[in-house]
N, C-alpha and C positions, 0 to 999 in steps of 0.2 A: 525533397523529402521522400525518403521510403514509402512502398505502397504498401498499404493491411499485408497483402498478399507476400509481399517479400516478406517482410516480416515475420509473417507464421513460417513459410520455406524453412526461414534460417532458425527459426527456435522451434527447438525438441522437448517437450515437456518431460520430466523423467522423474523418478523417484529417488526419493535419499539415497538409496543401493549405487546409483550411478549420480552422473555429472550433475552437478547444480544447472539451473536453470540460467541460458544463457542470454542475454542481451546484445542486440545486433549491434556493430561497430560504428560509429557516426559516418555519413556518406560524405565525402567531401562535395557532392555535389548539392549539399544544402546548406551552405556556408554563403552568407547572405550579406552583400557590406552593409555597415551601421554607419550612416553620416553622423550622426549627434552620440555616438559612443567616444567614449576612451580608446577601445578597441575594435582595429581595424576592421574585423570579419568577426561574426555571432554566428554561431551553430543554432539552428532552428529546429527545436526538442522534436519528436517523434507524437504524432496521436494518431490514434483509431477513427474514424466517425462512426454514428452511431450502430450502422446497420452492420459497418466490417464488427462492433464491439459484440453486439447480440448474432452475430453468425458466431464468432470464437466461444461465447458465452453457453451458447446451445451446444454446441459440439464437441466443449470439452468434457475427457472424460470426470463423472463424477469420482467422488472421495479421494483423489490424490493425495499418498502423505504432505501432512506439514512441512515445507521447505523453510523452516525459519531459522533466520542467520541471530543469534543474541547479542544483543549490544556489548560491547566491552564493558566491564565494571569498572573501567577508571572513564566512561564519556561522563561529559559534563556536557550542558547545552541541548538545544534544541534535537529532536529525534525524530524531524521531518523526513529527512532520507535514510531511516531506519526501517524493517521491518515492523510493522506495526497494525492498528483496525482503530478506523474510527467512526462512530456509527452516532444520529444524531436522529433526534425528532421525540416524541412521545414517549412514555416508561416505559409501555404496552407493546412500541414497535421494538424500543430498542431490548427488551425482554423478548420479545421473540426472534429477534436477530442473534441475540449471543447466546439461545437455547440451540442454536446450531453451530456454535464455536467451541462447545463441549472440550473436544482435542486439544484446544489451548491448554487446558487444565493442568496436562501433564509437565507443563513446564514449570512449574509452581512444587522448585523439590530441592537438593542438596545443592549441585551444580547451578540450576537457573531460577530467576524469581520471575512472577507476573508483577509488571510496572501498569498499575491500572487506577484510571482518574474514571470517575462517575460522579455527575452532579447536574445542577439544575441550571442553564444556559442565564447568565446576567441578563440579557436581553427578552428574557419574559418577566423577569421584575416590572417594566415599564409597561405602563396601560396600557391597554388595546393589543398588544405584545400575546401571541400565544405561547401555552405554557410548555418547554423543551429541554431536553435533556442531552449532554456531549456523555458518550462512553467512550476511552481510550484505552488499548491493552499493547504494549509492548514486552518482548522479551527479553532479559538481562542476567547476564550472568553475574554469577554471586562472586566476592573477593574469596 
């Protein structure tokens, strides 16, 4: 598996102006056999640990534009590997988490809509359950 460090080497954070944000290329050297798969050889996803996360986290620069890709307006299905925020816990937390997602706003206009779920998590209905809330915002481009 790639180290934190390569990683950052090979991506350029950049602004709309220029190249989209790049994703380093799977190493063949993290192709791992799977005895109990279908398939022969599994690529072993890429992560951070915690301290490579909060080193990147502190040293990037703040306010970068929005780099958001919009879904097609003809997806159907799941929007897991989507562009997207999902922010979860209390009104209070998640009210002050998306009073800093402001920017998203502008996508909410002719060309693109905001696809946004807020609601109160099923699993605080149940007693002793504390009470939680999911907020979801994706971007989608309009037909």
């Amino acid at each position: 598996m790639k180290s934190f460090t390569e990683f950052m080497e090979e991506v350029e954070f950049t602004t709309p102006e220029s190249a989209p944000l790049a994703l380093p290329a799977p190493n063949p050297a993290t192709i791992v056999g799977t005895p109990y798969s279908f398939y022969e050889r599994k690529l072993k996803p890429w992560k951070a640990n915690k301290s490579e996360t909060l080193q990147f986290w502190r040293t990037i620069t703040p306010n970068i534009p929005l780099a958001v890709k919009p879904i097609d307006s003809s997806h159907k299905g799941t929007t897991i590997q989507e562009d997207g925020i999902r922010v979860t816990g209390s009104k209070e937390f998640i009210a002050t988490v998306i009073s800093r997602l402001k920017d998203l706003l502008m996508y909410e206009g002719d060309k693109t809509k905001l696809v946004i779920d807020y609601r109160q998590n099923a699993k605080s209905l149940k007693p002793g359950n504390k009470d939680s809330y999911l907020f979801y915002v994706n971007v989608k481009n309009r037909t």
